[in-house]
C-alpha positions in Angstrom: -127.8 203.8 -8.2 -125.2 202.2 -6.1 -126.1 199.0 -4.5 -124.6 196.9 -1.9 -124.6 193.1 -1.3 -125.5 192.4 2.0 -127.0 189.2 2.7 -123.7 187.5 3.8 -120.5 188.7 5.5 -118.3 187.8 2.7 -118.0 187.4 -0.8 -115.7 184.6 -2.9 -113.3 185.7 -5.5 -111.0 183.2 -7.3 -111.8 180.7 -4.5 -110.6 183.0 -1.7 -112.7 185.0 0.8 -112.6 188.5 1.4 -114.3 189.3 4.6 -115.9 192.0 5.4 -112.4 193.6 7.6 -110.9 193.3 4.0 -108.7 191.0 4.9 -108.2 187.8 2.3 -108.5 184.3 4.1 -107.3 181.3 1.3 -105.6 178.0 2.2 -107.8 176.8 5.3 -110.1 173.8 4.5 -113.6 173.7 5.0 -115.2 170.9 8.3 -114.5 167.6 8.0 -116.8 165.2 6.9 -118.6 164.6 10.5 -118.4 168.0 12.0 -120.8 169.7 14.0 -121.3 171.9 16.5 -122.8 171.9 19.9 -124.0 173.7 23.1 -123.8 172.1 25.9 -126.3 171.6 28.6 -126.3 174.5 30.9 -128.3 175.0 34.2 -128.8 178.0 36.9 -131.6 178.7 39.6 -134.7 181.1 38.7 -133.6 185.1 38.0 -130.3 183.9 37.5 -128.0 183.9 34.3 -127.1 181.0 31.7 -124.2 181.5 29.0 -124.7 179.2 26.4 -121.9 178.3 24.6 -121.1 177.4 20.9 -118.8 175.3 20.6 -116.9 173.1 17.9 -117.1 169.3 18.3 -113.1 169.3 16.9 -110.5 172.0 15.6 -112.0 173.8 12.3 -110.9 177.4 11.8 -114.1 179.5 11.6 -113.6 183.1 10.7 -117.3 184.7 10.7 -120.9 183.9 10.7 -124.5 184.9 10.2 -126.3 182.5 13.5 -129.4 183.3 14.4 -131.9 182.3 16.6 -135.6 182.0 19.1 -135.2 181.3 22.7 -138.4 180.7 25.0 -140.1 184.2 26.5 -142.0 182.1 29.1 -138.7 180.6 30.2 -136.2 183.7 29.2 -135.6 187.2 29.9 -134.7 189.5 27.4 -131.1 188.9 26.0 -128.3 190.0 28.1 -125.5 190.1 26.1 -123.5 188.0 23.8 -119.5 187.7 23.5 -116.8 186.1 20.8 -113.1 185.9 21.3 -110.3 186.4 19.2 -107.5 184.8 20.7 -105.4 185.0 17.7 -107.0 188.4 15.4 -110.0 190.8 15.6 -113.3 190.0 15.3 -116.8 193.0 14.6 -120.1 191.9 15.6 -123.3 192.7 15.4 -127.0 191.3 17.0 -129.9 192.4 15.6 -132.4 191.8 18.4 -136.4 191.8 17.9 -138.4 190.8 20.7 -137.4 186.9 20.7 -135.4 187.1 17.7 -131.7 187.3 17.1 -129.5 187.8 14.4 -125.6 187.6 14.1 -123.2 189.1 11.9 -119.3 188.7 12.9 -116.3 188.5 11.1 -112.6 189.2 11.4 -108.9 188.4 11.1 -109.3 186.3 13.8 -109.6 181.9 13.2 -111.4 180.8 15.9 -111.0 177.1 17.0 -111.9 174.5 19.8 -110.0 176.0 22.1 -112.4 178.4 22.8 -117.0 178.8 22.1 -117.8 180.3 18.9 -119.8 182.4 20.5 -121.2 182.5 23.9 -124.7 183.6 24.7 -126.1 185.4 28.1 -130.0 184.6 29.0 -131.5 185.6 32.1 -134.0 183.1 33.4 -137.4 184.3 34.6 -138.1 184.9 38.3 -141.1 182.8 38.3 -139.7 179.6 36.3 -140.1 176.8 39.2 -138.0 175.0 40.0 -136.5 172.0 38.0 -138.5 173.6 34.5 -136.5 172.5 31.5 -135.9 174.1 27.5 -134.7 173.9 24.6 -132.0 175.9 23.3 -130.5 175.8 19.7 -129.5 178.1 16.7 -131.5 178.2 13.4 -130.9 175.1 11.1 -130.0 178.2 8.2 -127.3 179.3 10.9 -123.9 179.9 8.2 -120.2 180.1 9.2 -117.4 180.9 7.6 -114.8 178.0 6.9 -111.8 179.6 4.6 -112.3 178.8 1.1 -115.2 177.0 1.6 -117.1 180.2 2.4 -120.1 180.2 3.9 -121.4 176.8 4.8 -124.6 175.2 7.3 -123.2 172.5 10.0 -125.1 170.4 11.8 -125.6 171.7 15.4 -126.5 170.2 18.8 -128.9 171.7 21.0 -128.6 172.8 25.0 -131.2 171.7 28.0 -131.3 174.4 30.1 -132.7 173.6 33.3 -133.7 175.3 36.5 -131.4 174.3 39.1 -128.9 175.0 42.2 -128.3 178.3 44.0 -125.3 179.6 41.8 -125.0 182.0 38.6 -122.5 183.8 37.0 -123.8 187.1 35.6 -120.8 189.5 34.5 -117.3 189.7 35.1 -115.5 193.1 35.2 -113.3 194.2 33.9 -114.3 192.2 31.4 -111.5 192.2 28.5 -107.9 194.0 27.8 -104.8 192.9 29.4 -104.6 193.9 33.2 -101.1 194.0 35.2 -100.4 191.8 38.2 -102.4 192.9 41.0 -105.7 193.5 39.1 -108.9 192.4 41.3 -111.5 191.3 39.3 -115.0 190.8 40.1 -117.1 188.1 39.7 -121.0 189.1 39.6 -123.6 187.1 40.3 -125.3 184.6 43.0 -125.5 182.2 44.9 -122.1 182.8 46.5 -121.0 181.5 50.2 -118.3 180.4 51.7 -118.3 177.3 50.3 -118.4 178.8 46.7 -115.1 178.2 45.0 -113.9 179.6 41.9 -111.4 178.0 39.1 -109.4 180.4 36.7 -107.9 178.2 33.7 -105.2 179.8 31.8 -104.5 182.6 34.7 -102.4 183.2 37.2 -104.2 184.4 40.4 -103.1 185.3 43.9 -105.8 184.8 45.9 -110.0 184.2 45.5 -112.5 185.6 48.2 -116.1 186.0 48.8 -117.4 189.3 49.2 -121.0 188.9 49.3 -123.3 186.3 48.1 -123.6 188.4 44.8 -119.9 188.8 44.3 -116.5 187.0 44.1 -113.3 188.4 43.6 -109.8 186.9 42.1 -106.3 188.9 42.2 -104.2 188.2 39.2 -100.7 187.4 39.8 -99.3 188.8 36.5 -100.5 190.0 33.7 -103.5 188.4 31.9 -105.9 189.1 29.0 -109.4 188.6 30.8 -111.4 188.6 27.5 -111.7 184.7 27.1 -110.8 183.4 30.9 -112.8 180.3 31.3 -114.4 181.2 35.5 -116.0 178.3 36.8 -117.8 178.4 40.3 -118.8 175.4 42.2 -121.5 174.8 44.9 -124.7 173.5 45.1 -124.2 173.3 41.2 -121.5 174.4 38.9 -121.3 176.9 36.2 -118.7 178.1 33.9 -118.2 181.6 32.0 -116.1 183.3 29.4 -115.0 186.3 30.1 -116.1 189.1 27.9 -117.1 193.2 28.0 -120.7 193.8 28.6 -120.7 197.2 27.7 -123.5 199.4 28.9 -125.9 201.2 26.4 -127.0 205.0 27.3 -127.5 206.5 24.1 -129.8 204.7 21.5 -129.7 205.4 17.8 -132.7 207.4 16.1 -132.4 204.7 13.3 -135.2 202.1 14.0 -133.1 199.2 12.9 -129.2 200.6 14.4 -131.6 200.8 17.9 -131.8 197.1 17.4 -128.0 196.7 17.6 -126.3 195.5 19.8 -122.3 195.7 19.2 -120.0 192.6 19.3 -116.5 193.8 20.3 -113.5 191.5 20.0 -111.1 193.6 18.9 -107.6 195.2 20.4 -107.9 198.4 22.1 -107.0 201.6 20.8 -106.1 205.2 21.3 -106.6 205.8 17.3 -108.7 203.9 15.2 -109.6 204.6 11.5 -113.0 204.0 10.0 -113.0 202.8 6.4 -113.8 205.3 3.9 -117.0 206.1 3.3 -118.9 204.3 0.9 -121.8 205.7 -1.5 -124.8 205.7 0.1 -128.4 205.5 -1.8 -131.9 205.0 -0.2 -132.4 203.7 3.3 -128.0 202.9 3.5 -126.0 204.8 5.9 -122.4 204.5 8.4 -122.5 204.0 11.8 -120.0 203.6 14.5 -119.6 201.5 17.3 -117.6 202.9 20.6 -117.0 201.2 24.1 -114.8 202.3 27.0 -113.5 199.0 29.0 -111.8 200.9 31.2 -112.9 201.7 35.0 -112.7 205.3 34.1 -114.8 207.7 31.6 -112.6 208.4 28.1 -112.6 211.7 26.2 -113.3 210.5 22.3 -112.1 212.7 19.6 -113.8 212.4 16.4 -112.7 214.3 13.6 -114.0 213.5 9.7 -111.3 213.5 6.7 -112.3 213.9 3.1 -110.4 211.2 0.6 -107.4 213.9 0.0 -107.1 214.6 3.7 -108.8 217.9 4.5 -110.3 218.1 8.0 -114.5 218.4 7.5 -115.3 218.4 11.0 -114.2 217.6 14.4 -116.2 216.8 17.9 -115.6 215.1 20.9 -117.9 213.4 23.7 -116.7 211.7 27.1 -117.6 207.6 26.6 -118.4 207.2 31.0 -116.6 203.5 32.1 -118.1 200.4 30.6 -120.5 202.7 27.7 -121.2 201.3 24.8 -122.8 202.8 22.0 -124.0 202.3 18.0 -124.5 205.0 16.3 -125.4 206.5 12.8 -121.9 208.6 11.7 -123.9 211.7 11.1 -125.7 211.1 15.0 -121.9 211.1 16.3 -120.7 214.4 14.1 -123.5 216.3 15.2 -125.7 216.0 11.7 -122.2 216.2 9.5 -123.0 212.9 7.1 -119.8 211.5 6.2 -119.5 212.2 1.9 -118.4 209.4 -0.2 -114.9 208.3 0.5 -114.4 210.1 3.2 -112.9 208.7 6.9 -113.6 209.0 10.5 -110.7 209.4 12.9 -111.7 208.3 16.8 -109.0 208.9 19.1 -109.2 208.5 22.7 -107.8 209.5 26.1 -107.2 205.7 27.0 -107.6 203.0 24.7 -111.3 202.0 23.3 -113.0 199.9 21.4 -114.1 200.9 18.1 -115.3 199.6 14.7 -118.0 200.6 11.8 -121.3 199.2 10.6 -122.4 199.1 7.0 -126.3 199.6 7.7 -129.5 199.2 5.0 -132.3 199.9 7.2 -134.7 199.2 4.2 -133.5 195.8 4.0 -133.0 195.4 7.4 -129.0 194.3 6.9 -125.9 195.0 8.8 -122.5 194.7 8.5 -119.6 195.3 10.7 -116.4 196.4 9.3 -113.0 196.1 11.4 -110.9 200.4 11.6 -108.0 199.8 9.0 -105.9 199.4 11.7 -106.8 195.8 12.3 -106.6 195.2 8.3 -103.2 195.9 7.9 
């Protein structure tokens, strides 16, 4: 019976790291004696949004994880989203939310640094929180990253206060990732807003801010710009920052209890062909499933046609992804009940350019892991 090792993202051979993408990272060091990481204090008024940020106290290549964490239901909404950048590679993700509890998986081509979080987390505060309530917000103690060689390692981390305060929240930002021409307006959801609301884009060039209602700001870039990672800071009554990420929209939810509990991290380049690993053999509970999202403004056709190892076309479908969907789903719920045999590929190609990556999934065990198309391996 085949079995695989899932209980971390990575495994070490002769003191490198392959990831799961496949691709080998050697030669970076592991933290320096001292390091730690940190989220810093965030606040927002009641039914508003907080994005709390992971972030590195100095410049440590990190090229995965397995974080996880609690957060306070009297104090929190359900989870609203979570975003990681890869300003320099690709990175798959995947949360596993139950109720209160949240686990990570990522990992990638891509070595993030200080320059931007590690991972940034979206909480909506409860309605009814009064005013001036405080919590605690931090990441398990057992939280791992991945530092090069070093594989993966525990850091001491530094937990956020998140505090009920001020008028203003940032909730989303759309379009939220891809590179957009000169020209592009984007939109800045969430509230709080007035007249005396300004915004700050670092690291873009923008024509012109305005305030379209107190639930929504606006910025016009002046040339062309990858949103996914702009820092947006808005200033009031209080001040908030957020990085811009994709915060897809789920219509269609897996039959598989645990791939229901997914929620797809996408930081990876978008694609009008993308090439799912082969398949690998399955046994018990262990299955393929795909993750799609469309960031565009308009709906996608997706073409997805299944190859055996020598080439032969086994199937082919296709399905219109509407603007900002997101779905995870098992390879056989995509190919209309076709499971993908051993060694075998899945070919998505779309009318415009999506997002797309697989997930290795045990559901008896309760493990995931996401897997970056070949493209982004080579």
């Amino acid at each position: 019976m085949t079995r695989w090792v899932f209980g971390a993202a990575a495994v070490l051979v002769a003191g490198a790291t392959i990831s799961a993408s496949g691709k080998l990272h050697d030669g970076v060091a592991g933290p320096a004696a001292g390091f730690m990481l940190r989220i810093p204090d965030e606040a927002a008024p009641a039914g508003g949004m907080v994005q709390l940020k992971v972030m590195t106290t100095e410049v440590t290549p990190i090229s995965g994880g397995r974080p996880g964490f609690g957060y306070d239901a009297a104090f929190f909404g359900p989870a609203a989203g979570f975003g990681i950048m890869a300003p320099n590679g690709e990175i798959a993700g995947a949360a596993i939310v139950d109720g209160t509890r949240v686990q990570v998986i990522y990992d990638g081509t891509s070595r993030l640094t200080a320059n931007y979080p590690i991972m940034t987390i979206v909480l909506p505060i409860r309605p009814d929180v009064p005013l001036s309530t405080t919590t605690d917000f931090t990441l398990d103690p057992s939280s791992t990253w991945n530092f090069g060689s070093q594989g993966p390692t525990v850091v001491p981390i530094a937990p956020a206060k998140v505090t009920v305060a001020g008028t203003i929240s940032i909730d989303d930002v759309v379009p939220g990732e891809g590179v957009w021409p000169a020209g592009t307006v984007v939109s800045v959801r969430g509230r709080g807003f007035d007249a005396k609301t300004s915004l700050k884009i670092n690291d873009a060039g923008v024509k012109i801010t305005r305030l379209v209602s107190p639930n929504e700001m606006q910025f016009v870039l002046s040339r062309p710009t990858q949103v996914r990672g702009l820092r947006i800071t808005a200033s009031g009554s209080n001040s908030v920052t957020y990085y811009a990420y994709m915060r897809g929209v789920t219509k269609v939810v897996s039959s598989r209890a645990l791939l229901a509990k997914v929620e797809p991290i996408f930081s990876v380049a978008q694609r009008t062909h993308a090439t799912i690993a082969p398949a690998l053999p399955m046994s018990g509970a262990q299955y393929e499933a795909v993750a799609l999202q469309n960031p565009n403004v308009t709906g996608v056709s997706v073409g997805l046609s299944l190859h055996a190892a020598d080439g032969t076309v086994l199937y082919r479908t296709s399905r219109i992804l509407s603007a900002r969907e997101r779905l995870a789903l098992e390879a056989s719920e995509l190919l209309d009940g076709v499971a993908p045999p051993a060694g075998s590929s899945i070919v998505v190609t779309g009318s415009q350019p999506i997002d797309a990556f697989s997930l290795l999934c045990d559901e008896g065990a309760g493990t995931v892991i996401p897997v970056l198309p070949l493209e982004a391996q080579q």
